[in-house]
N, C-alpha and C positions, 0 to 999 in steps of 0.2 A: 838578791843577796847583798848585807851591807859591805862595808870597809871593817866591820867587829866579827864578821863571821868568817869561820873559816871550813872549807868545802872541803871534807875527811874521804871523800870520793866513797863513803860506805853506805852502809842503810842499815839499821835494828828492823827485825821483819822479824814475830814470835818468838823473841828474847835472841834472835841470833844475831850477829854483825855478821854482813857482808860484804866482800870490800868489789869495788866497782872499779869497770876499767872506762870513765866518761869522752874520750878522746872524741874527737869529730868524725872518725871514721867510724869507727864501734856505735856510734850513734847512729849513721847514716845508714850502717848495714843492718840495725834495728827499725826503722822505718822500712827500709828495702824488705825482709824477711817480713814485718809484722801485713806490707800488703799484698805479697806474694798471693795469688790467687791459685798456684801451683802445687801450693805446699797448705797441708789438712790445719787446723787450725790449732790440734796440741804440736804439730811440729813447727809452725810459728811459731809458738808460745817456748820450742826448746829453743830453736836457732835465736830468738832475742836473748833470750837468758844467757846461751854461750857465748854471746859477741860482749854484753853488760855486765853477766856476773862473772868474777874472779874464781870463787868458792864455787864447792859442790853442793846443789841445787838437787841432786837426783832423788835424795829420802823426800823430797815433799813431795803433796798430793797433787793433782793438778790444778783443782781449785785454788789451790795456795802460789802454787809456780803463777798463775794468771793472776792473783791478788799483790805479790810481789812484783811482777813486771807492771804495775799499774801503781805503786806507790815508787816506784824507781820513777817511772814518765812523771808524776804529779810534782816529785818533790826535786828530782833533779834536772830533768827534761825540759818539762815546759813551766818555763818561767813566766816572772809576773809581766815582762815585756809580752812574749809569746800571749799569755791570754788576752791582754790590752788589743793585740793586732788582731785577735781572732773575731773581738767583738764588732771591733772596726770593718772585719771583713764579713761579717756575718756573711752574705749575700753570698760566700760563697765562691767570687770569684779570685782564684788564684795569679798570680804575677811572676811568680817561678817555680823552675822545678827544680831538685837537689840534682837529678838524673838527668834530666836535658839541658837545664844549663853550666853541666860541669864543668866544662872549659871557657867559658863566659868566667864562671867564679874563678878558674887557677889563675886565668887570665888577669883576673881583678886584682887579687892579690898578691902578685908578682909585680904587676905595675904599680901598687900604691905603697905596697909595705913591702915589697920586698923578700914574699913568703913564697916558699915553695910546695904548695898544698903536696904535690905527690913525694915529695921527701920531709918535710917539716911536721912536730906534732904538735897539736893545739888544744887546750879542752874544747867541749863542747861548747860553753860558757863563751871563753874567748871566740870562738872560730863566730859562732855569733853576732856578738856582739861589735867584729870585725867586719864580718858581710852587711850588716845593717850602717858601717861606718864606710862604707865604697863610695866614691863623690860620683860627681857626675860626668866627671870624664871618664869614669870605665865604661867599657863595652856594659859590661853587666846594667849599669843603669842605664843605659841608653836606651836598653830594650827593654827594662822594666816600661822606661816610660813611652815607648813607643805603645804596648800591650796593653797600658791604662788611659794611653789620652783618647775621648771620645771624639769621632768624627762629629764635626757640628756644621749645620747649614752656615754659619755667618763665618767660615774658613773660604778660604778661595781655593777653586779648584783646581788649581794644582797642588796643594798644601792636602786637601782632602783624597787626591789621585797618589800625590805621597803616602801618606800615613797609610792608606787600606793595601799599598804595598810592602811597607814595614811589618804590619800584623799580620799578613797572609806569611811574611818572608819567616818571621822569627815571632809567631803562635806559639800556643804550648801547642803540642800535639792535642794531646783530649778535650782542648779548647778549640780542636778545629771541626766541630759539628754547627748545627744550625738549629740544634735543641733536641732533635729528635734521634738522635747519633749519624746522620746525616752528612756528607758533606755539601756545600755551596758550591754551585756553580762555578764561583771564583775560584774557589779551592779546589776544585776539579780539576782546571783547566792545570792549576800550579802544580797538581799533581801529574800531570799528563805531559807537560811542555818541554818537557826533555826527551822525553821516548822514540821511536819509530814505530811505525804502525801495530807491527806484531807484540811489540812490547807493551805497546800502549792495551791491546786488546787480551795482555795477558793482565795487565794490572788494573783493566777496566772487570775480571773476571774476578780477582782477591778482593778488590773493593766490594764488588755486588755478595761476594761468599761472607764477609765483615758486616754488611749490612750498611756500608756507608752512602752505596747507592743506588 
């Protein structure tokens, strides 16, 4: 979006204006609903509408309620940074979660700007464009960059005994397989290393029901 445009928070969808509520949360509980594997996929499609759209939505078809929620994501959602990073990421591999690293981010944001994510409101836009502007002293990047630096033979071995303890410590969760939904032996162990026995054999028992080992 330039410094000429201005962001009416609405959308025209089949001659109607609709007005939008873009705020960071409202965005984030649209992403949360649209991957909900809990919820049938026209009830995704109403819990997005009711966190984003303002107006009554209900006279459309479904077809339409999903063509709607899809020119909302294109034109206000995912911006032309967002596509830039997707291409970059093609591969796939992700560096954060909105969900797991929640407090990483309030954390961030309190420490550099002075925001208080669970009382303060932000658009979408801004909240953005603020997490991509977190230096390197926060928590939050530390662990981005812990989660991206590869382990390399020409590191020394403690620098390498470092790092594969940082990524076991603060992994995404669904990044903690071995490709096959799996987990490593490593990550086993980190999962078990607290427990006592009976505990251990009950969460050696969830694991194998998961399929993770």
């Amino acid at each position: 979006m330039s410094f000429a445009e201005i962001n009416t928070n609405s959308i025209v969808f089949r001659k109607h204006r609709y007005r939008l509520d873009l705020s960071f949360r409202m965005v984030l509980l649209y992403f949360k609903a649209i991957r909900d594997d809990g919820l049938t996929i026209p009830e995704r499609v109403e819990v997005s509408l009711k966190a984003l759209v303002l107006d009554d939505t209900s006279k459309l078809r479904f077809e339409d309620k999903g063509q709607l929620l899809s020119e909302i994501f294109n034109t206000k959602i995912n911006n032309d940074r967002d596509r830039v990073r997707a291409k970059v990421l093609k591969s796939g591999k992700r560096s954060f979660d909105f969900d797991e690293d929640e407090s990483l981010i309030k954390a961030g944001f309190q420490q550099q700007y002075g925001i208080d994510l669970d009382r303060d409101s932000l658009s979408w836009e801004r909240f953005t464009t603020m997490l991509d502007g977190l230096n390197e002293d926060t928590q939050f990047k530390k662990v981005i960059r812990f989660r991206l630096t590869k382990v390399s033979d020409d590191m020394d071995a403690d620098t390498q005994t470092y790092l594969k303890q940082m990524k076991l410590i603060y992994g995404l969760k669904q990044a903690h397989t071995d490709g096959d939904g799996k987990l490593t032996p490593d990550e086993l162990s980190i999962e078990l290393a607290n427990l006592d026995m009976p505990h251990k054999a009950l969460r050696m028992k969830e694991l194998r029901e998961q399929g993770k080992i």
